[in-house]
Every structure is written in structure tokens, then in C-alpha cells.
C-alpha positions in Angstrom: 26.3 -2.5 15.4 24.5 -2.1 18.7 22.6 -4.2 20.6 19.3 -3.1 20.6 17.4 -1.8 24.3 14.6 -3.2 25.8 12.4 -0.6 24.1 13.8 -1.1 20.9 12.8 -5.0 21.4 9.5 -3.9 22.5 8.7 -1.9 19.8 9.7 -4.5 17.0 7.7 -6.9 19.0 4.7 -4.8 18.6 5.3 -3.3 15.7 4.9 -7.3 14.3 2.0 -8.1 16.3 0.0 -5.1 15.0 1.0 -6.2 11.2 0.6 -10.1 11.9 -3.0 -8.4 13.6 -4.1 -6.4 10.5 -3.0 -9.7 8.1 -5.3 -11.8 10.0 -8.4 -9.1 9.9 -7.7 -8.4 6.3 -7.6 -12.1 5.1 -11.4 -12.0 7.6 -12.5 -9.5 5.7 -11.7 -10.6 2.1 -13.4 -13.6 3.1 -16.6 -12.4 4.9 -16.7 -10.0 1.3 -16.7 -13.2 -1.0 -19.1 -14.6 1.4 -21.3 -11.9 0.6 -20.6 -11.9 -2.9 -21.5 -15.4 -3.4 -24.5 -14.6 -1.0 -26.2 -12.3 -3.5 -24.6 -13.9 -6.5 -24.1 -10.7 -7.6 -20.5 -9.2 -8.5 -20.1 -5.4 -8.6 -17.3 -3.2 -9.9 -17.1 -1.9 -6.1 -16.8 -5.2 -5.0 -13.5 -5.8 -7.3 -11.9 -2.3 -6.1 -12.5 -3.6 -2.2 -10.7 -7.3 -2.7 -8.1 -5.0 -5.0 -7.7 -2.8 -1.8 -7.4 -6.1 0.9 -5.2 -7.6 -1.6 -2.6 -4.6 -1.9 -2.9 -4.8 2.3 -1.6 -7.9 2.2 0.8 -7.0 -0.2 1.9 -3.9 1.6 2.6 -6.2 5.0 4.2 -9.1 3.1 6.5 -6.4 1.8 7.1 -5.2 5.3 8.0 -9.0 6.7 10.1 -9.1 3.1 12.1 -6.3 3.4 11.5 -4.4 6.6 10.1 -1.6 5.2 6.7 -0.5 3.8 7.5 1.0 0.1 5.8 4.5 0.1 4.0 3.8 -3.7 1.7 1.2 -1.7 -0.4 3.2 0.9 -0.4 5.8 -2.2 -1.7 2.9 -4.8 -4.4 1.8 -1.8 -5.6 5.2 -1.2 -6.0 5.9 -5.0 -8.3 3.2 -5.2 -10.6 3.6 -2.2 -11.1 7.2 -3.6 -11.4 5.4 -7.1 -14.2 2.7 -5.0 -15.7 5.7 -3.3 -16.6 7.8 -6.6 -17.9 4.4 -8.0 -20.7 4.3 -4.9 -21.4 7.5 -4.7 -21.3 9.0 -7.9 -24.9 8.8 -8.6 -25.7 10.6 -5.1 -22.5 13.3 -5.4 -22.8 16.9 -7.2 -20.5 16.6 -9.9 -18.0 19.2 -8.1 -17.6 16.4 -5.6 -16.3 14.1 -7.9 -13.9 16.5 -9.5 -12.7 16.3 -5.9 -12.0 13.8 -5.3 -10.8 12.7 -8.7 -8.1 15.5 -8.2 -7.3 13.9 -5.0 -6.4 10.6 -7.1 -4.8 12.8 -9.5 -2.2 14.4 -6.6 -1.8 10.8 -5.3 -0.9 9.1 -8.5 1.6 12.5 -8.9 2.8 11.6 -5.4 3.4 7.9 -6.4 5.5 9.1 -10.1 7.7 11.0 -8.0 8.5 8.5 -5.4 9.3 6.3 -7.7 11.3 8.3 -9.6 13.2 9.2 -5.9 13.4 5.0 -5.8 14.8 5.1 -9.3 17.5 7.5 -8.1 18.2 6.4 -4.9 19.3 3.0 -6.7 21.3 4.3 -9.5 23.6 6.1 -6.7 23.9 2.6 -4.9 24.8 1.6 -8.1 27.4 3.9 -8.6 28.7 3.6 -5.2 28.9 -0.1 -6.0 31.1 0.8 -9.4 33.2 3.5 -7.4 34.1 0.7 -4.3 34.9 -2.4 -6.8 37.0 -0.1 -9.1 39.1 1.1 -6.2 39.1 -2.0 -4.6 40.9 -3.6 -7.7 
């Protein structure tokens, strides 16, 4: 394998700096949000989508540190439920076309998450197979 470049090291570098960066403000922000919560002593359905959203974050870079790779369900799972938080705030203020909106948005995302997974679920049984084809010729 080849040694990486200068670039590629730079890169990497950053590329960890910037997660390690977004891990930091997202554990800020989950807490200055249960500061608030316990502020007003009040707990909202909102409230639970947005710690549900900095929790799959966190989730989403532990994954990358884990594995070195972000899997694609995630960002898909986080933007269903900030349009899922987003109808909960404003659906009192929205016309009701709005909300069909963006309810068909998370309908096309969770569509997009079913088929990525089905691609992961694929993707693995041909490993799989690979895996059966090498050991049988290798005995």
C-alpha cells in the first residue's frame, strides 16, 4: 500500500479536527438545550426530536472514528427527523399543503434510507460469497 502524501496527511488531519470540532459543539448544545429544559421545567415533543437529532450526531461521528466511514442511513435518519421536528413547530402556522411537503420529503428520505440499506444488505452477501468462493478454493 502507499505511503500517503503530505496532502493526504493533511486532509485526515483536518478531516478529524472538524469531526472532533462538531462532537464538542454538539455535546454544547445538548447541554445548553437540557439547560433550557430544566430552565422552564417544561418538556416538549420538539425538545425530544432535537436531543434525538444531537444524539444521532454523535452517533454518526462515533461511527466515523469506529469505522472510518459515515454510513449513508444516518444523515438520512437525521434529516427525516428535523423535517419530522420542523412540521411539529410549525404546523399550527403552515397551510396544510406545506405540510404535505414536507412530509413527502420524509417520505423520499425514508425511501432513500430502505434502499441503502437494502444496497448494504447486498454489498455484504457478495463479501460473503467472496469469502465462501476464497476458503473453498483455498482448501
Amino acid at each position: 500500500m502507499n505511503e500517503p502524501n503530505v496532502v493526504q496527511k493533511f486532509i485526515w488531519i483536518g478531516e478529524r479536527a472538524i469531526l472532533l470540532l462538531i462532537a464538542v459543539a454538539t455535546l454544547f448544545a445538548t447541554a445548553s438545550e437540557i439547560v433550557r429544559i430544566i430552565e422552564v421545567e417544561t418538556v416538549n415533543l420538539s425538545d425530544l426530536f432535537l436531543l434525538f437529532i444531537y444524539a444521532e450526531v454523535l452517533g454518526m461521528v462515533a461511527s466515523f472514528y469506529a469505522n472510518n466511514r459515515i454510513p449513508v442511513t444516518l444523515p438520512l435518519i437525521i434529516a427525516m427527523t428535523a423535517l419530522t421536528r420542523m412540521i411539529i413547530l410549525q404546523s399550527k402556522d403552515l397551510n396544510a399543503i406545506n405540510i404535505i411537503y414536507e412530509a413527502s420529503g420524509i417520505l423520499i428520505l425514508s425511501i432513500a434510507a430502505y434502499i441503502m440499506t437494502l444496497k448494504d444488505k447486498i454489498s455484504l452477501q457478495k463479501i460473503m460469497m467472496r469469502e465462501k468462493i476464497e476458503d473453498s478454493e483455498n482448501s
